[in-house]
One Martini backbone bead per residue (centre of mass of N, CA, C, O) as a GRO file, in nm:
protein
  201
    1UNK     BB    1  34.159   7.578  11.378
    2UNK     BB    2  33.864   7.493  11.314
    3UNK     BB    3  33.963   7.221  11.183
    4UNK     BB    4  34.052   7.100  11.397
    5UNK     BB    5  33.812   7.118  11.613
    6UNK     BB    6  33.623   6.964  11.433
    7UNK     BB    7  33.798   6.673  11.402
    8UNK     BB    8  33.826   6.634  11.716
    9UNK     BB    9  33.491   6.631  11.705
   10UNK     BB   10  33.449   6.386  11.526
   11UNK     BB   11  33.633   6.192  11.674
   12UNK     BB   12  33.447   6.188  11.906
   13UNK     BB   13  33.172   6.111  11.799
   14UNK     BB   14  33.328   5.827  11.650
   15UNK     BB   15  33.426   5.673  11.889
   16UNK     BB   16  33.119   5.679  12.086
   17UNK     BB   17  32.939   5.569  11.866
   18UNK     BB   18  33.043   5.355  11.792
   19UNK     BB   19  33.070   5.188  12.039
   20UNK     BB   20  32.788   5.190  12.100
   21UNK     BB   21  32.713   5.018  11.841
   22UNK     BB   22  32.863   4.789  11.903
   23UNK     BB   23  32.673   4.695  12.163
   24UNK     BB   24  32.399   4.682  12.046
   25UNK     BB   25  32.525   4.434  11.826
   26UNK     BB   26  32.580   4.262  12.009
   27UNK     BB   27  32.303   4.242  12.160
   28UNK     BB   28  32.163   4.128  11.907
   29UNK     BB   29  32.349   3.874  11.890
   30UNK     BB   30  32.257   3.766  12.135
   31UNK     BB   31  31.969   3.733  12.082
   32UNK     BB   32  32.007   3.528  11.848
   33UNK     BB   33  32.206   3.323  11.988
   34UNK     BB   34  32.138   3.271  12.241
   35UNK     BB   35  32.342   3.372  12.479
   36UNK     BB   36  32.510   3.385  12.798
   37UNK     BB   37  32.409   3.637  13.007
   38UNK     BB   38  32.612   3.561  13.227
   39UNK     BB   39  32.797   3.662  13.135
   40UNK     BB   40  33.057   3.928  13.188
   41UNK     BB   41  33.000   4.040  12.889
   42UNK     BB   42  32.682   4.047  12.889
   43UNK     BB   43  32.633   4.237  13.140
   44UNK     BB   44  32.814   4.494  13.027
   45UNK     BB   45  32.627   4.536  12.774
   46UNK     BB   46  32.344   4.550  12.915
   47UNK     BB   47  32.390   4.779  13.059
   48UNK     BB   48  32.481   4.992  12.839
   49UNK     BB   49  32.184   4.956  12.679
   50UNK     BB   50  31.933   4.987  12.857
   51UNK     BB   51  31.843   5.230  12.889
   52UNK     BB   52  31.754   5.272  12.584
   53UNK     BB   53  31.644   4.984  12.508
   54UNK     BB   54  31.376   4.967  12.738
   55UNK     BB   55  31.184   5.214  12.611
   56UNK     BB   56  31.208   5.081  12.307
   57UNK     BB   57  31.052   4.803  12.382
   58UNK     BB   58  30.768   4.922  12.428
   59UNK     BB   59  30.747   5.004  12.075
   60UNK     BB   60  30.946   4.744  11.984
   61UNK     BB   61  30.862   4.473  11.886
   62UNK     BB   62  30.935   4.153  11.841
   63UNK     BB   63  31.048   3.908  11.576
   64UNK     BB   64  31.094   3.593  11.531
   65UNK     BB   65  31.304   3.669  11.761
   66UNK     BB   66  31.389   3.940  11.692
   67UNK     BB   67  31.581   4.236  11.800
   68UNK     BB   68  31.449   4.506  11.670
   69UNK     BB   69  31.532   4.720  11.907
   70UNK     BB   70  31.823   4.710  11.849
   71UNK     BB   71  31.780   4.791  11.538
   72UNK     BB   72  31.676   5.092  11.578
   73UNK     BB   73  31.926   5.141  11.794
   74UNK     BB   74  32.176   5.115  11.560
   75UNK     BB   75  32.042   5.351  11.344
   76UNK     BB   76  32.020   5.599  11.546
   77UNK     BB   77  32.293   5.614  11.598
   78UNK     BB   78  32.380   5.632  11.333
   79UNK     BB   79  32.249   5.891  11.265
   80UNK     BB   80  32.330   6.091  11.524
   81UNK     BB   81  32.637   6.085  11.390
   82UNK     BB   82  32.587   6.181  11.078
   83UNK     BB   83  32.429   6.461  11.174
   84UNK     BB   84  32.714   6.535  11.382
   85UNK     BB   85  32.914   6.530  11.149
   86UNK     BB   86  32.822   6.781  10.979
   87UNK     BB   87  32.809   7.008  11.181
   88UNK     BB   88  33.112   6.980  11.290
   89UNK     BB   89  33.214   6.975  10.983
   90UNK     BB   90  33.033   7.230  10.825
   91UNK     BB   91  32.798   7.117  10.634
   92UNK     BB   92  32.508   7.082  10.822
   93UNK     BB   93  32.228   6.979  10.725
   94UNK     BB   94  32.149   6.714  10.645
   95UNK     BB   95  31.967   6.453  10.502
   96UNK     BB   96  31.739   6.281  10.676
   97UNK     BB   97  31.697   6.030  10.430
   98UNK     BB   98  32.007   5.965  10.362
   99UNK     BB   99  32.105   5.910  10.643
  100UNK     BB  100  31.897   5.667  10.670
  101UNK     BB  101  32.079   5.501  10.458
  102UNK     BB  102  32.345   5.518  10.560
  103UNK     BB  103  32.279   5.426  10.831
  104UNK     BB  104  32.207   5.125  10.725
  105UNK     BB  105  32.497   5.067  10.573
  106UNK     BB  106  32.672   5.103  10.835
  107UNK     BB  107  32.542   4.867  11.010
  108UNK     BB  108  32.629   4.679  10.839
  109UNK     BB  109  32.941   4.728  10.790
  110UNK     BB  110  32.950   4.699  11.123
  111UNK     BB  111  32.860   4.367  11.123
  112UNK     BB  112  33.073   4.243  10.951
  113UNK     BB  113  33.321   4.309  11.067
  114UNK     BB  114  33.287   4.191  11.347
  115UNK     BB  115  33.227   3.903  11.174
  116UNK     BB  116  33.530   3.892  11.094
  117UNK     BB  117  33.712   3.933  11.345
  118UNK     BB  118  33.588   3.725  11.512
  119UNK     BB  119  33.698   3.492  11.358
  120UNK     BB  120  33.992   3.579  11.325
  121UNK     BB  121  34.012   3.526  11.661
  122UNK     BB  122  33.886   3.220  11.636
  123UNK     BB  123  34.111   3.106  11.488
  124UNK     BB  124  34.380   3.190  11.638
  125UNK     BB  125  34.296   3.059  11.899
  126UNK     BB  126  34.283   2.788  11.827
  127UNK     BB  127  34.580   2.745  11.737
  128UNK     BB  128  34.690   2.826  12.053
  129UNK     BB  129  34.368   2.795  12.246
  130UNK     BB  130  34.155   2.567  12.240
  131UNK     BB  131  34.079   2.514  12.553
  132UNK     BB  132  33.983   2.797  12.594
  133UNK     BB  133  33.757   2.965  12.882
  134UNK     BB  134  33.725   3.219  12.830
  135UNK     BB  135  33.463   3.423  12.829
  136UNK     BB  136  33.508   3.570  12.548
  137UNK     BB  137  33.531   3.294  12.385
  138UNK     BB  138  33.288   3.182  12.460
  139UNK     BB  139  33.115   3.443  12.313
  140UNK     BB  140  33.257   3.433  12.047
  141UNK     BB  141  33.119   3.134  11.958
  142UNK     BB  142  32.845   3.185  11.993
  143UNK     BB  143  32.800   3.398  11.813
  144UNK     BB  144  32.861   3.245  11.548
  145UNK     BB  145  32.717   2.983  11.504
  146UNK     BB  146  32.494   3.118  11.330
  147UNK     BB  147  32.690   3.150  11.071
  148UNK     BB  148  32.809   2.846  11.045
  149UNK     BB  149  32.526   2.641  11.019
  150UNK     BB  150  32.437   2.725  10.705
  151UNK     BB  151  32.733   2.595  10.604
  152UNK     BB  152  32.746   2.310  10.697
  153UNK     BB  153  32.515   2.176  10.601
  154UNK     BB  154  32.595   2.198  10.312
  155UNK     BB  155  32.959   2.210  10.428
  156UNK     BB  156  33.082   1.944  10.602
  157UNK     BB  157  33.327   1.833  10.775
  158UNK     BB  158  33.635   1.760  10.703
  159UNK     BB  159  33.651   1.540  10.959
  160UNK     BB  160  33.844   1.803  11.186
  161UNK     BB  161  33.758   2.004  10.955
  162UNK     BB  162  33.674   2.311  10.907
  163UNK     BB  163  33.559   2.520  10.613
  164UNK     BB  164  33.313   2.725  10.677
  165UNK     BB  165  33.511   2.991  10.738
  166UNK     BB  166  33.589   3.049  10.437
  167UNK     BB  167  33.279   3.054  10.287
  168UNK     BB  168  33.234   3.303  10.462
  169UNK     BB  169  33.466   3.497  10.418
  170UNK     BB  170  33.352   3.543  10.126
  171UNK     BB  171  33.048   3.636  10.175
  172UNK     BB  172  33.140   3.900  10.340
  173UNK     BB  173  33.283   4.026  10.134
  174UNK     BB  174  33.109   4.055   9.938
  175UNK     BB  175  32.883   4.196  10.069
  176UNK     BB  176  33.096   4.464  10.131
  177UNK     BB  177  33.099   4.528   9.819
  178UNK     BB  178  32.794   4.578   9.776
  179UNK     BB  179  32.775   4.821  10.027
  180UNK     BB  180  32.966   5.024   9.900
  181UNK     BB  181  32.853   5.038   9.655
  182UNK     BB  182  32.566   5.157   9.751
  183UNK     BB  183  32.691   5.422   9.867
  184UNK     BB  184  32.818   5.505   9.593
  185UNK     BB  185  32.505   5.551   9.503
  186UNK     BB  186  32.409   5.705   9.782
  187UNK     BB  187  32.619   5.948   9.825
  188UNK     BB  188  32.820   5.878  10.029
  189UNK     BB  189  32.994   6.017  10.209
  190UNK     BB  190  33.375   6.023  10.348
  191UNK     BB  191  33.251   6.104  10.653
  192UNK     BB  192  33.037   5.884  10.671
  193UNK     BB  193  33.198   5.637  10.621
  194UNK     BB  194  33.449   5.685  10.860
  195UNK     BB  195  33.235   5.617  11.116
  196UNK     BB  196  33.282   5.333  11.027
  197UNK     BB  197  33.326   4.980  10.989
  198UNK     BB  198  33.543   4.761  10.825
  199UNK     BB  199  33.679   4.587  10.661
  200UNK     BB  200  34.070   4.523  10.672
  201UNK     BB  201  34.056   4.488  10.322
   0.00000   0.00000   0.00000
């Protein structure tokens, strides 16, 4: 029973830990992208982030336009779930520097994830309703086009066809296989990793 109510534990502190991870992520990936703020799908999610964002970004300043800011409350939020799934697992306190590397491989492994389903549902979406104006279709294009823009350079669309969504999916597949091996060598625990979203295959 006991480890029954653990387990209901863990997967609630990773249910909502993981959702707001992912506003987060969307919310760094807004302002890399600079996508349209006005957008209903993008003020749902700055409501969502603002609490703990701005008083993080008194503190933390952007660089080069990155939002710093985002990207230290992605890692926190990582870390305080790393280390309440491991309490709540019966494990103890976690090594706080251990987790904070778990916490940073587990960032990326959930923002490449991320920017892979977003892909296949942009191209799902492409041959079904290309012309579709849908507010979320249309921020999840501009979210992409950062990630697309410097593999057109290479590699430029052949015609009326785009190809580089085939090269971004081989690169990001590499990255996540290259991010496991690192957690395999950080001797990430199988409790840390299932907290986090990874490539669905």
């Amino acid at each position: 029973m006991v480890n029954t109510f653990s387990n209901i534990g863990v997967f609630i502190l990773a249910t909502i830990g993981i959702l707001f991870l992912f506003a987060v992520l969307l919310r760094f990936m807004l302002q890399l992208a600079r996508a349209d703020f006005y957008n209903p799908i993008s003020q749902g999610i700055v409501k969502v982030t603002n609490p703990l964002l701005r008083p993080l970004r008194k503190i933390v300043p952007g660089l080069f336009g990155i939002d710093m800011a985002s990207l230290v409350l992605a890692l926190l939020v990582a870390w305080v779930m790393i280390i309440g799934a491991g309490f709540l697992a019966g494990a103890g306190m976690l090594n706080p520097l251990s987790a904070l590397l778990w916490a940073f491989l587990g960032v990326l492994m959930t923002l490449i994830a991320i920017l892979f389903v977003g892909m296949l549902i942009s191209i799902v979406v492409s041959w079904i309703a290309p012309q579709s104006a849908h507010p979320a279709l249309i921020l999840l294009r501009q979210l992409l086009e950062p990630v697309y823009a410097p593999v057109r350079k290479v590699i430029p669309p052949l015609g009326v066809i785009d190809i580089s969504p085939i090269f971004v999916f081989i690169l990001l597949t590499v990255v996540d296989k290259l991010l496991v091996g690192f957690a395999q060598s950080a001797n990430m625990p199988q409790l840390v990793y299932n907290l986090f979203w990874h490539i669905p295959f």
